[in-house]
DRENDO-1510 file (C-alpha; in Angstrom, 1 decimal, always signed):
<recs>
REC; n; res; u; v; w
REC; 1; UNK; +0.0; +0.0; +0.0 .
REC; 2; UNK; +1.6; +3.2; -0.8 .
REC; 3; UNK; +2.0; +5.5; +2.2 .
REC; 4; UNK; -0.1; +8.1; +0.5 .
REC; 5; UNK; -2.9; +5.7; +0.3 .
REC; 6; UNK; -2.5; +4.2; +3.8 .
REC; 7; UNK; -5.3; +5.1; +6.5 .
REC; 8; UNK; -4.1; +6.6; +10.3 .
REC; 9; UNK; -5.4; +4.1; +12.7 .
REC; 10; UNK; -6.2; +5.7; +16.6 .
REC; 11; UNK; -6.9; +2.4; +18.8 .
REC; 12; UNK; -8.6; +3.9; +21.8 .
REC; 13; UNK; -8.4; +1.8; +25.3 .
REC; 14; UNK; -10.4; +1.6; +28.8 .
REC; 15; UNK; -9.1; -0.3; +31.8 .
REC; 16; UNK; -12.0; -2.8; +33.3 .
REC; 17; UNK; -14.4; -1.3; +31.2 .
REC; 18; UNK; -18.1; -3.3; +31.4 .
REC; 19; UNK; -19.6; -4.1; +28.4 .
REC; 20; UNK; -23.2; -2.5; +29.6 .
REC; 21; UNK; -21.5; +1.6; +30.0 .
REC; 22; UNK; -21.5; +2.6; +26.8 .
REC; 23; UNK; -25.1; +4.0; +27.3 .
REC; 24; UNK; -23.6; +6.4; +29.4 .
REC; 25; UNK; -20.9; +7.7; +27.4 .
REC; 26; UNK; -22.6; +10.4; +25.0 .
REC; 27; UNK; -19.7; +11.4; +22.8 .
REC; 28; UNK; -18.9; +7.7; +22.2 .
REC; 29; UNK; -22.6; +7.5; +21.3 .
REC; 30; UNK; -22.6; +10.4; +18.9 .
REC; 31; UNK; -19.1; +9.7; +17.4 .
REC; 32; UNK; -18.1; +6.6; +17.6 .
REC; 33; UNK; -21.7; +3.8; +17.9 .
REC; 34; UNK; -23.5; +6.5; +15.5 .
REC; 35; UNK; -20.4; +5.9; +12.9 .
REC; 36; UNK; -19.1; +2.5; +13.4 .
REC; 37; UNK; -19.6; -1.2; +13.5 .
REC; 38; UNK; -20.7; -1.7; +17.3 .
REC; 39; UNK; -19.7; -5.5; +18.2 .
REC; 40; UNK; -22.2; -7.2; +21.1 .
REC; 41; UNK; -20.1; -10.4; +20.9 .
REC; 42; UNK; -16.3; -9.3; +21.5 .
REC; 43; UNK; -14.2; -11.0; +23.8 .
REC; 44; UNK; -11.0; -11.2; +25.9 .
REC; 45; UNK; -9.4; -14.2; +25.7 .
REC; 46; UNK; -7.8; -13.5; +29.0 .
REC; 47; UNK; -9.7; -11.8; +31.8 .
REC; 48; UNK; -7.0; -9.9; +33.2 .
REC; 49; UNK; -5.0; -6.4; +32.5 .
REC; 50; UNK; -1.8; -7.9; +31.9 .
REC; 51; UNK; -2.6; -10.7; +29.5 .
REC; 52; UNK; -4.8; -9.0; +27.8 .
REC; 53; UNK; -3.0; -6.1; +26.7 .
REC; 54; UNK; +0.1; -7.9; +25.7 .
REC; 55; UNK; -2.8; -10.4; +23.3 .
REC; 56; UNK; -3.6; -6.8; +22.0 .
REC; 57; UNK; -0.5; -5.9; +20.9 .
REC; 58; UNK; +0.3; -9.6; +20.1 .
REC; 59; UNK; -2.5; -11.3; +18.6 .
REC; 60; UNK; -1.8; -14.5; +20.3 .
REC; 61; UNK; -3.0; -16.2; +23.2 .
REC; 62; UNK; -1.7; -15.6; +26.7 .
REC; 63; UNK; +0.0; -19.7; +26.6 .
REC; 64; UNK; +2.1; -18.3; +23.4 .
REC; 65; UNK; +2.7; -14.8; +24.2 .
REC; 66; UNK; +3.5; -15.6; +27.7 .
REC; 67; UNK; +2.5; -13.0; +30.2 .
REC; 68; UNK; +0.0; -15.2; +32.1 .
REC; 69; UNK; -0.8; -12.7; +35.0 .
REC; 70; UNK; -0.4; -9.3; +36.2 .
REC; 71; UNK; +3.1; -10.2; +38.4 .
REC; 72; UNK; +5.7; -12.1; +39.3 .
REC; 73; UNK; +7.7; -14.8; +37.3 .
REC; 74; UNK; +4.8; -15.3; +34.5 .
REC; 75; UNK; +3.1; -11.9; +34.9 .
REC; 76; UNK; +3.6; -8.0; +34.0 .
REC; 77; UNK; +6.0; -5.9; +31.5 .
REC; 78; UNK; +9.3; -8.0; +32.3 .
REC; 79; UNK; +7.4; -11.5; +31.3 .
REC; 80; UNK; +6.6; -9.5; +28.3 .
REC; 81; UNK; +8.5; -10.0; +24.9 .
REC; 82; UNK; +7.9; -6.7; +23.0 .
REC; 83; UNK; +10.0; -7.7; +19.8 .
REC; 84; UNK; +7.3; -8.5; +17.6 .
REC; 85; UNK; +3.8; -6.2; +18.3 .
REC; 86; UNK; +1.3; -3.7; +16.4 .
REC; 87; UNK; +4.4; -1.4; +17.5 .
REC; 88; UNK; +6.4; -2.7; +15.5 .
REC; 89; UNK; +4.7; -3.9; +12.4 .
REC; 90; UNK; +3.2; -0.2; +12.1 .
REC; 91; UNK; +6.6; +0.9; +12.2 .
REC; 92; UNK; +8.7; -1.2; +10.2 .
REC; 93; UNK; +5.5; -0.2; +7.3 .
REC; 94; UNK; +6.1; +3.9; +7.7 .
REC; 95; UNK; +3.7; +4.5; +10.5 .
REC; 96; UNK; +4.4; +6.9; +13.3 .
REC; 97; UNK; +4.0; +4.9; +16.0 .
REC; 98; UNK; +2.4; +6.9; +19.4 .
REC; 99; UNK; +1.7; +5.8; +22.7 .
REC; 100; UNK; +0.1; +7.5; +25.6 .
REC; 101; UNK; -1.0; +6.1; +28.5 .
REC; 102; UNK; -1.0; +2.8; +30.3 .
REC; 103; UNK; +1.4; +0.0; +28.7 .
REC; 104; UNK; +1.6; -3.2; +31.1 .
REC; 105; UNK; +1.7; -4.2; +35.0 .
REC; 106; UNK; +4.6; -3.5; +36.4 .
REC; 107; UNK; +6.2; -1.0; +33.6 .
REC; 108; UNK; +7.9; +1.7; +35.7 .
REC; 109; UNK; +11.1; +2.5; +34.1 .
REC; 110; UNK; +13.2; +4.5; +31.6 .
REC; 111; UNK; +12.5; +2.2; +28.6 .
REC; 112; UNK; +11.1; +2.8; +25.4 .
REC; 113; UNK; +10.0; -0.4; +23.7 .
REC; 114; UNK; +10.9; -1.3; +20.3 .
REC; 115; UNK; +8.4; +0.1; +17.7 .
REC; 116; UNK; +7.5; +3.3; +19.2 .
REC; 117; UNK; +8.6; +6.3; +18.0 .
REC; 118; UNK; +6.7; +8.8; +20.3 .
REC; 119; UNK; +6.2; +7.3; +24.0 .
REC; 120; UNK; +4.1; +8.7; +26.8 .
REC; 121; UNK; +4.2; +6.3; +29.0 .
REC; 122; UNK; +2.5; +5.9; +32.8 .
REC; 123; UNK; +4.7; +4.0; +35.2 .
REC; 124; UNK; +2.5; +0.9; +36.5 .
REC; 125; UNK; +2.2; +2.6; +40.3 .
REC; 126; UNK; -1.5; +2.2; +41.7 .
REC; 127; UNK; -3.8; +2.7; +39.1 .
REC; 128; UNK; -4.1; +6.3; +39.9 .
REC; 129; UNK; -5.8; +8.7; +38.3 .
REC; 130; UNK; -4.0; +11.7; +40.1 .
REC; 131; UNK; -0.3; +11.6; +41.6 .
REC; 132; UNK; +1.2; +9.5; +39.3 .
REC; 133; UNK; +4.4; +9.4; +37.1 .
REC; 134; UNK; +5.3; +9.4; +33.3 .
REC; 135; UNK; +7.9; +8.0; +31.1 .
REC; 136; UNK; +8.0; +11.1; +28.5 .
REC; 137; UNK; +10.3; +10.1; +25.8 .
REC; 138; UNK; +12.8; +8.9; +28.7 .
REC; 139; UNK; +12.1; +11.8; +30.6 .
REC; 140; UNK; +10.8; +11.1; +34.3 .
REC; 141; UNK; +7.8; +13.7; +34.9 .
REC; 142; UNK; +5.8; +13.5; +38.2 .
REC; 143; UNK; +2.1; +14.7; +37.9 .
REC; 144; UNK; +0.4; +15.6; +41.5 .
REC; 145; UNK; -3.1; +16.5; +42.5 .
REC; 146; UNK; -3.6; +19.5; +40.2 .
REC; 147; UNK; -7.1; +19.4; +38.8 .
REC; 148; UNK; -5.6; +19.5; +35.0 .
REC; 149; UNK; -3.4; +16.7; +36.0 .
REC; 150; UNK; -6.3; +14.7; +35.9 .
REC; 151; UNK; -5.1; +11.5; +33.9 .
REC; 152; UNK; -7.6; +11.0; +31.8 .
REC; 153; UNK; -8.0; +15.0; +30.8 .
REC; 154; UNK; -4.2; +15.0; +30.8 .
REC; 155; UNK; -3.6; +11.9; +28.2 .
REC; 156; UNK; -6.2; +13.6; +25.9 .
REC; 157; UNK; -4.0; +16.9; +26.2 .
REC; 158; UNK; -0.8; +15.1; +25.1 .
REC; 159; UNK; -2.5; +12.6; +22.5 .
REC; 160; UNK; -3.9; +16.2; +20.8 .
REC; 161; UNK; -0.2; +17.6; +20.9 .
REC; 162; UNK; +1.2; +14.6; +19.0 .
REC; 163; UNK; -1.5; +14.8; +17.0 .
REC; 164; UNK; -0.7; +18.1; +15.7 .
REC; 165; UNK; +3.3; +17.3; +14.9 .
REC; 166; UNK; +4.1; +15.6; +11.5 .
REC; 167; UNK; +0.4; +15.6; +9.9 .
REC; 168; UNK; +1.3; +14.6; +6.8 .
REC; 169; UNK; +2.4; +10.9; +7.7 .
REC; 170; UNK; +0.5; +8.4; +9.1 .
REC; 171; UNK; +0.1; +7.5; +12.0 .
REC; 172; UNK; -0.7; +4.8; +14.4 .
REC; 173; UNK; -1.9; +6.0; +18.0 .
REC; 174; UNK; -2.6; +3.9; +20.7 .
REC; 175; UNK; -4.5; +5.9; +23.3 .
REC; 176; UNK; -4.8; +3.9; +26.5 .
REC; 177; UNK; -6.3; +5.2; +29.7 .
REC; 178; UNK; -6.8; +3.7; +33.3 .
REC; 179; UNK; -10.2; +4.4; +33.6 .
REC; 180; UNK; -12.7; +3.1; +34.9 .
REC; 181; UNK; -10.1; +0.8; +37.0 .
REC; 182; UNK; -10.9; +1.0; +40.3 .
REC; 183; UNK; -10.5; +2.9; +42.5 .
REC; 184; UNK; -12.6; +4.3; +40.2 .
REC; 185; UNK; -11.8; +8.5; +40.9 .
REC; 186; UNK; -14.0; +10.8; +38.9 .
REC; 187; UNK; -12.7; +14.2; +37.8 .
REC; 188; UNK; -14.0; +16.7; +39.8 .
REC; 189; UNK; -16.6; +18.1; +37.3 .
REC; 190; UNK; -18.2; +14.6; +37.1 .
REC; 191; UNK; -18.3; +13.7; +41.1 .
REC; 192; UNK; -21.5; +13.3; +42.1 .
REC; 193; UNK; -23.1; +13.5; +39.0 .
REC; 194; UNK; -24.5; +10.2; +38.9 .
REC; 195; UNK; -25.5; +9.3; +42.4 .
REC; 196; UNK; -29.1; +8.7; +41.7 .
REC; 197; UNK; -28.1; +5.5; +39.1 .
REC; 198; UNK; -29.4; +2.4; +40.0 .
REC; 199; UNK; -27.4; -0.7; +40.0 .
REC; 200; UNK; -28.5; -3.1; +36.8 .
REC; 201; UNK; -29.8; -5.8; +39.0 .
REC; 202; UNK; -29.2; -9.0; +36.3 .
REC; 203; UNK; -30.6; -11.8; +37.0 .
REC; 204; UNK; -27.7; -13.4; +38.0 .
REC; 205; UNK; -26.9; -10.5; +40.5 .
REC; 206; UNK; -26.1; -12.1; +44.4 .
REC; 207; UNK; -27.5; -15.4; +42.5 .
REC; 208; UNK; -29.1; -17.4; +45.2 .
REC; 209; UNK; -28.8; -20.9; +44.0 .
REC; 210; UNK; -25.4; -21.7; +43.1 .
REC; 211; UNK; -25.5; -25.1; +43.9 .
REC; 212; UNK; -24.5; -25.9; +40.1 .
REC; 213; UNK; -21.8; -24.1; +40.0 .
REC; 214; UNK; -18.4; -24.8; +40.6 .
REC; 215; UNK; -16.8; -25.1; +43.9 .
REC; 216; UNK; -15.2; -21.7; +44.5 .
REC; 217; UNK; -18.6; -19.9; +43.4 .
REC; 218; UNK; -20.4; -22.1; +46.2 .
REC; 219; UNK; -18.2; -20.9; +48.7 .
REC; 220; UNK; -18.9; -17.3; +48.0 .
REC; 221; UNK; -21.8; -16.4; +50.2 .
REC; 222; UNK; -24.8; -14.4; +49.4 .
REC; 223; UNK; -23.7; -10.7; +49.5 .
REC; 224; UNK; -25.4; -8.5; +52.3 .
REC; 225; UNK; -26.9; -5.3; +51.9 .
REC; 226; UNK; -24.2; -3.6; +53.0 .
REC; 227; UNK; -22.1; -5.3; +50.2 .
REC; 228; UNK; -24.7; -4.9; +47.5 .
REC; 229; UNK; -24.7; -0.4; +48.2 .
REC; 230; UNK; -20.8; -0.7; +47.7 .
REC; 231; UNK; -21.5; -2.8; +44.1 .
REC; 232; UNK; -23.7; +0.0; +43.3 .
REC; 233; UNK; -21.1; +3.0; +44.2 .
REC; 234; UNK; -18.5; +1.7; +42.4 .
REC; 235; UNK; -20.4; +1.2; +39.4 .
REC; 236; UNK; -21.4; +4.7; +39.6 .
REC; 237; UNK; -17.8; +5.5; +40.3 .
REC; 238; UNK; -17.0; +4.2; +37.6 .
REC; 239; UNK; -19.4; +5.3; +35.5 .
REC; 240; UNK; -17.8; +8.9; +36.5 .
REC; 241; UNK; -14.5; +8.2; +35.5 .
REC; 242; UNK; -15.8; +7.1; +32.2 .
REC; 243; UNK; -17.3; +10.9; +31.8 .
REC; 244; UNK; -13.5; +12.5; +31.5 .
REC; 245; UNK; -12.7; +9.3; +29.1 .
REC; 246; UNK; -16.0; +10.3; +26.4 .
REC; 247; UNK; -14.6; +13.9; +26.5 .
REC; 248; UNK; -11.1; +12.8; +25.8 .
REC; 249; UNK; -12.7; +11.1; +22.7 .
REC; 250; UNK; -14.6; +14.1; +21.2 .
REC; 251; UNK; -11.9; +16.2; +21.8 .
REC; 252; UNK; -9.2; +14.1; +19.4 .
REC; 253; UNK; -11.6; +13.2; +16.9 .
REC; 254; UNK; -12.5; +17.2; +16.7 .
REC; 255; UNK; -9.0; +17.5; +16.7 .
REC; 256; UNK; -8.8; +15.2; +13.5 .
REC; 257; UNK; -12.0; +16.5; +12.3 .
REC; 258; UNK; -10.7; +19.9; +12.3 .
REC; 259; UNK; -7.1; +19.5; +10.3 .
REC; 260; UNK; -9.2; +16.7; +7.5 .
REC; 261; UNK; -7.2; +13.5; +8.9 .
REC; 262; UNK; -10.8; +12.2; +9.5 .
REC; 263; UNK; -11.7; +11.3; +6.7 .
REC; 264; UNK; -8.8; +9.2; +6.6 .
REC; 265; UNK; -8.5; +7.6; +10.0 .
REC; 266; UNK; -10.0; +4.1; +11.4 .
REC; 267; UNK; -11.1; +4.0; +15.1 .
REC; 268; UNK; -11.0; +1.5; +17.7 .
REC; 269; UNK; -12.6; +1.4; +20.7 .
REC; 270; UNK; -12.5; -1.2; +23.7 .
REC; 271; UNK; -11.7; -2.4; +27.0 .
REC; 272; UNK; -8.8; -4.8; +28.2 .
REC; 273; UNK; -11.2; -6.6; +29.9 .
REC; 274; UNK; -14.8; -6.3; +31.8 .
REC; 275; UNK; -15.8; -6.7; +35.6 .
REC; 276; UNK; -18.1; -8.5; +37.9 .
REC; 277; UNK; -20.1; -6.8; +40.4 .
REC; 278; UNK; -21.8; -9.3; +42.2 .
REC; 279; UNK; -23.0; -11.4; +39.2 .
REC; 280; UNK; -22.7; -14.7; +40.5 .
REC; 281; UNK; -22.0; -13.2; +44.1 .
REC; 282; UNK; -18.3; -12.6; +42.8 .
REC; 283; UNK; -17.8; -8.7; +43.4 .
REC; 284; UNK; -15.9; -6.0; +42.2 .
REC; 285; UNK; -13.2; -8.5; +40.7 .
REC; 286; UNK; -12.9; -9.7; +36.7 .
REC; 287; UNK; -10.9; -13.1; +37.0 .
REC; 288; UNK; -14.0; -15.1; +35.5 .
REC; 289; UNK; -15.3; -16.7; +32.7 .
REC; 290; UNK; -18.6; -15.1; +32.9 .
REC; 291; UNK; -19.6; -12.7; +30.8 .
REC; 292; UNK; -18.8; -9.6; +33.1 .
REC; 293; UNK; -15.4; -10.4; +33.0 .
REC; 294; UNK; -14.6; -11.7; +29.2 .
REC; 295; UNK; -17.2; -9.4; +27.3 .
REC; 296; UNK; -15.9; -6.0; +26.4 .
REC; 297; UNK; -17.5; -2.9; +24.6 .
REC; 298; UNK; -15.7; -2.7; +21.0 .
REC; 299; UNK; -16.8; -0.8; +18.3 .
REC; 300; UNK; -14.8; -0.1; +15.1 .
REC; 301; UNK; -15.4; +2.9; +13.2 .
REC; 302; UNK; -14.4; +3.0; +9.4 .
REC; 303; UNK; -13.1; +6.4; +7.6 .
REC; 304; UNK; -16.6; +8.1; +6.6 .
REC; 305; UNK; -15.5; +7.6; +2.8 .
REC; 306; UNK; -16.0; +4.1; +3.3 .
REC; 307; UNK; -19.3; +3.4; +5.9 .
REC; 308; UNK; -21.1; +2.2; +3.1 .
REC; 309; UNK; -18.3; -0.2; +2.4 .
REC; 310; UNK; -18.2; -1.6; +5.8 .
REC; 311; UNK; -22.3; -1.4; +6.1 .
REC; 312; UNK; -21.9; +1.7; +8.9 .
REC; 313; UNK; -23.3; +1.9; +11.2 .
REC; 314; UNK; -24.5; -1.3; +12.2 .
REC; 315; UNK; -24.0; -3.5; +15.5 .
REC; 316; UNK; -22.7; -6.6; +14.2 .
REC; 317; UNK; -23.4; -10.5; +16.7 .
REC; 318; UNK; -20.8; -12.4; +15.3 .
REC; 319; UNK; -17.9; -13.3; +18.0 .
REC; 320; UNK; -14.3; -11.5; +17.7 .
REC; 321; UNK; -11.6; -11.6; +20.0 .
REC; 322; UNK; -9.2; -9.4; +21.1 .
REC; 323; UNK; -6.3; -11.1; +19.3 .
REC; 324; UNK; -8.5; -10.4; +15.9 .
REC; 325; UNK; -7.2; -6.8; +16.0 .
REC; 326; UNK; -3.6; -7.0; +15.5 .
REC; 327; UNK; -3.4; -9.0; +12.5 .
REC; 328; UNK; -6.3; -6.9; +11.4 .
REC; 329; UNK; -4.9; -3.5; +12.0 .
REC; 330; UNK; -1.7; -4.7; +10.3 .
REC; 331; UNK; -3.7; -5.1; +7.3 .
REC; 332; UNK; -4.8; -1.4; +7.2 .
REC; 333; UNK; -0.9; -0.3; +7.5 .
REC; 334; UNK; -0.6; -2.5; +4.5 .
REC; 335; UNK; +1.7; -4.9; +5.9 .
REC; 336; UNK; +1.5; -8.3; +8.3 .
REC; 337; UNK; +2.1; -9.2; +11.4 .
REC; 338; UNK; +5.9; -9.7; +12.4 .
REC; 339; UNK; +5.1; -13.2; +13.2 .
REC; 340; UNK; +2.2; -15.9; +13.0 .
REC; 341; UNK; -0.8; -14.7; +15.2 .
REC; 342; UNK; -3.6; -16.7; +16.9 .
REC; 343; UNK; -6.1; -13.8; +15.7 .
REC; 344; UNK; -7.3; -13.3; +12.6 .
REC; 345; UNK; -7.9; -10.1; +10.7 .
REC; 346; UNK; -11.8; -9.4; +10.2 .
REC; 347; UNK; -11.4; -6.8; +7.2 .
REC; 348; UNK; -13.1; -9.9; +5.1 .
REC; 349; UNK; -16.0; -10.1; +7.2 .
REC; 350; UNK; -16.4; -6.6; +8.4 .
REC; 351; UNK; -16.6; -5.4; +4.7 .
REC; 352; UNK; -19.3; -8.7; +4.2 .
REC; 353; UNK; -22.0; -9.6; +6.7 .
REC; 354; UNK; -22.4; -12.8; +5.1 .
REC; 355; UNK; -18.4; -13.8; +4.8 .
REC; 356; UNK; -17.3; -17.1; +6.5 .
REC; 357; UNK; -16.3; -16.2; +10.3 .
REC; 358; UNK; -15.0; -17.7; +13.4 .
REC; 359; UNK; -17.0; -20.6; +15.2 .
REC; 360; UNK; -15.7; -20.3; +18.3 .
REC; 361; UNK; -12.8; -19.0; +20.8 .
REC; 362; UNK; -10.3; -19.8; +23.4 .
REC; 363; UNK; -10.5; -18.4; +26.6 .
REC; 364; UNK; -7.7; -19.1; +29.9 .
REC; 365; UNK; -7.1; -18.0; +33.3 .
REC; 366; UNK; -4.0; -18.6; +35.0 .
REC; 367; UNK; -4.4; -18.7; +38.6 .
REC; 368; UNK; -2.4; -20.1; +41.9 .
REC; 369; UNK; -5.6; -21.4; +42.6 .
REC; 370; UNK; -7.0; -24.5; +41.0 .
REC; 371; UNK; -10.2; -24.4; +41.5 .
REC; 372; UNK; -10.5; -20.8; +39.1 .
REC; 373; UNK; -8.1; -21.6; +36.6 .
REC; 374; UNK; -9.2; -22.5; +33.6 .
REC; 375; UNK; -9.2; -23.6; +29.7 .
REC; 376; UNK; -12.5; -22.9; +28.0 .
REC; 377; UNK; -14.8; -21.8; +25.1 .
REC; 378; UNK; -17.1; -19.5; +23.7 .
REC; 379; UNK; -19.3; -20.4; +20.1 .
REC; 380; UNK; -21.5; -19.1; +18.7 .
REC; 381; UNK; -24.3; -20.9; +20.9 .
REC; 382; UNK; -22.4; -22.1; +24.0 .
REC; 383; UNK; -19.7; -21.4; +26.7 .
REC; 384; UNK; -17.7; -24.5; +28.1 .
REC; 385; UNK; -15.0; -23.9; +30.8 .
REC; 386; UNK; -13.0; -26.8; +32.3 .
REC; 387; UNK; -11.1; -25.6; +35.5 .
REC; 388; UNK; -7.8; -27.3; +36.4 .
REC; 389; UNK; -9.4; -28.9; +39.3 .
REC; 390; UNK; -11.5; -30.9; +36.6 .
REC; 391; UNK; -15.0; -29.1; +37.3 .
REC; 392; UNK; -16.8; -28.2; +34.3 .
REC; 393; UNK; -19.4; -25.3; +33.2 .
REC; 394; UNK; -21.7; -25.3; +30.3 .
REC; 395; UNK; -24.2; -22.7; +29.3 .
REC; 396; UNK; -26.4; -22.3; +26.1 .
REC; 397; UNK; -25.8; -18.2; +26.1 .
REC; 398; UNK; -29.2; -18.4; +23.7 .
REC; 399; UNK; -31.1; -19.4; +26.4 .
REC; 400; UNK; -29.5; -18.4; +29.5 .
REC; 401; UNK; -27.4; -15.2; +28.6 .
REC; 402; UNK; -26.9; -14.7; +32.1 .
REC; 403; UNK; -25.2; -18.5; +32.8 .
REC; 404; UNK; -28.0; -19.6; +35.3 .
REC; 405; UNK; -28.0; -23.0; +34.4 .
REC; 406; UNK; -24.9; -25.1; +33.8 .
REC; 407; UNK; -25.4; -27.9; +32.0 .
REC; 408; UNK; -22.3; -29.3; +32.7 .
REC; 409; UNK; -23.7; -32.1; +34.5 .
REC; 410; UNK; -26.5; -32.8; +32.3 .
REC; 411; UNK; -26.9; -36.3; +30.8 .
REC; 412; UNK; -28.6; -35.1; +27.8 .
REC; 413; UNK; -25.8; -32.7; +27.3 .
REC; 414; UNK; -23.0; -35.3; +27.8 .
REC; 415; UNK; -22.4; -35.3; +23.8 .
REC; 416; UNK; -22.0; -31.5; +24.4 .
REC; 417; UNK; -19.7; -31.4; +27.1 .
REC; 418; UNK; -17.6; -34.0; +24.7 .
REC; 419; UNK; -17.8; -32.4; +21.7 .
REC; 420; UNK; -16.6; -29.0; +23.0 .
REC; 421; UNK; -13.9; -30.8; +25.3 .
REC; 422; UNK; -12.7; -32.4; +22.3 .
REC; 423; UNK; -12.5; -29.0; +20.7 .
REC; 424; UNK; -11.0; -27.2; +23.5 .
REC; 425; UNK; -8.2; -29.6; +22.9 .
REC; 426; UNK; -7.9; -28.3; +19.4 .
REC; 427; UNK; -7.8; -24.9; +20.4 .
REC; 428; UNK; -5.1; -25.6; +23.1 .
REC; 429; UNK; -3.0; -27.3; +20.6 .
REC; 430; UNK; -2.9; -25.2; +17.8 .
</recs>
């Protein structure tokens, strides 16, 4: 693809991000949903930060890229090998290659990864959304409690400013903030603002009956009211912090709007990875294979010369995974991933409704414990997990979208059970 040809490509990331807030986010509404392919199936093959964002910049599964947790020998930014990412493949194709924001768990140091040619980098210190520290170009900068150091206003502020040098090449910037992570800490415009929300009570909220599922479920116990009013602050919390995040959004996409790059720039929007708040009586935590913890907002918005290529806008069912965008945004730099990637890229079936698509997905956890690791799957129809401890979950998501029921132990789902076992094995393999 020749570079005058080739599209800019600004990949715009939440932290812990549910898949039921984008109602409350009006500029995304208005630019992003009213523009763009809106995906109610998208996945995280991983249900944690760290794994998740290095399958993001990967494309492959957290048992090949090998950053299996957050910390520690098989976890954060020093398990990570950065040699061959989106970085990197933007790069080596002409791209100028941005990054501002959060990287990985545990990145706190003078480093500049390879691919990146503009770095503004938060050290991994808390999750914090004031107080916190930055790796600017290799410069250490300390940001306190200031009111415009507020780091989802502030990341905007220095995503605009890169914006604005070198407009006439292309460029690839990946936009990552820490919000809504908890503690979820509103700007102080937005505190208060939505106290009156209720909590979305699903039906699987404080589930009574967990008698079918597996063993560290059953030994949660029913949340008390006192629990429940904490669920319901921090989803307003975070709900907040999201506010700051939907202004940063208007105010690049105005800021491409207003030089023309618009009309020449693909958009990405997701989360590393969702969060349960008391579905299932498992609160305020997103190591789970429910769907509060592996289903993520994403929505995809083409160049507005080419909506009616891509069908725009439209909200689309069929399943992607978050290792579908690197091999996927390598194709819209015009070149191909550094290396073979588990994902796949979904230009094909984006640009045709009715193209040939995935079946089905992997999804892992990599625990200490046991009895919540897992190895599991998502179809089109059905969600299998198989814990390392040898308990099993099935659901048929048509059905029971909110995994009431496991059929795991079902007789007349024993064919089921094998079928998707024997395909889990696949998956795992390959």
């Amino acid at each position: 693809m020749a570079q005058a040809e080739r599209p800019n490509i600004l990949f715009i990331i939440t932290d812990d991000q549910r898949y039921d807030t984008l109602e409350h986010m009006p500029v995304v509404q208005r630019e992003l949903v009213a523009r763009g392919l809106s995906f109610t199936n998208a996945y995280v093959t991983t249900p944690l930060c760290c794994p998740s964002r290095a399958s993001i910049l990967t494309g492959l599964y957290a048992h090949h890229h090998g950053v299996l947790d957050n910390n520690g020998a098989n976890g954060g930014y020093n398990a990570f090998d950065p040699s061959s990412t989106l970085a990197t493949w933007q790069d080596q194709s002409g791209m100028r290659t941005m990054l501002v924001g959060k990287y990985l768990n545990d990145y706190a140091n003078y480093d500049i990864p390879p691919g990146w040619d503009e770095w503004f980098g938060m050290w991994d210190n808390g999750e914090r959304y004031y107080n916190y520290i930055i790796n600017d170009m290799g410069q250490r900068r300390v940001y306190g409690y200031r009111e415009e150091w507020y780091s989802s206003d502030l990341l905007a502020e220095q995503a605009i400013k890169k914006l604005e040098k070198k407009r006439n090449q292309p460029f690839f910037l990946y936009l990552a903030f820490t919000s809504p992570h908890l503690p979820a800490q509103a700007a102080k415009r937005d505190v208060g603002e939505f106290d009156d929300l209720p909590l979305p009570l699903h039906p699987s909220f404080n589930e009574e009956d967990v008698s079918d599922k597996p063993s560290w479920i059953r030994a949660l116990p029913l949340m008390g009211e006192d629990n429940i009013g904490i669920m319901g602050e921090l989803r307003r919390n975070q709900i907040a912090a999201l506010q700051s995040v939907d202004r940063a959004v208007g105010q690049v996409v105005d800021s491409l709007r207003a030089d023309g790059r618009l009309d020449n720039t693909w958009i990405v929007f997701m989360s590393d990875n969702g969060l349960s708040l008391g579905e299932h009586r498992f609160d305020a935590r997103k190591s789970c294979g429910y769907e509060e913890c592996v289903r993520v907002p994403l929505v995809i918005v083409p160049p507005p010369s080419q909506a009616a290529v891509f069908g725009a806008p439209r909200t689309d069912p069929r399943l992607i995974l978050n290792i579908d965008l690197p091999p996927s945004l390598a194709a819209l730099a015009g070149t191909e991933p550094g290396r073979p990637t588990d994902g796949v890229n979904i230009l094909p079936m984006l640009a045709d409704p009715q193209a040939a698509w995935r079946t089905d997905g992997l999804l892992e956890l990599w625990t200490s414990d046991d009895n919540r690791s897992f190895r599991g799957l998502r179809s089109d129809r059905w969600k299998y997990l198989r814990y390392a401890n040898g308990e099993q979950e099935l659901y048929d998501l048509s059905a029971d979208p909110h995994e009431l029921d496991n059929l795991a132990g079902r007789p007349a789902q024993a064919g089921v059970v094998a079928a998707l076992s024997a395909r889990l094995d696949v998956l795992i393999a390959q």
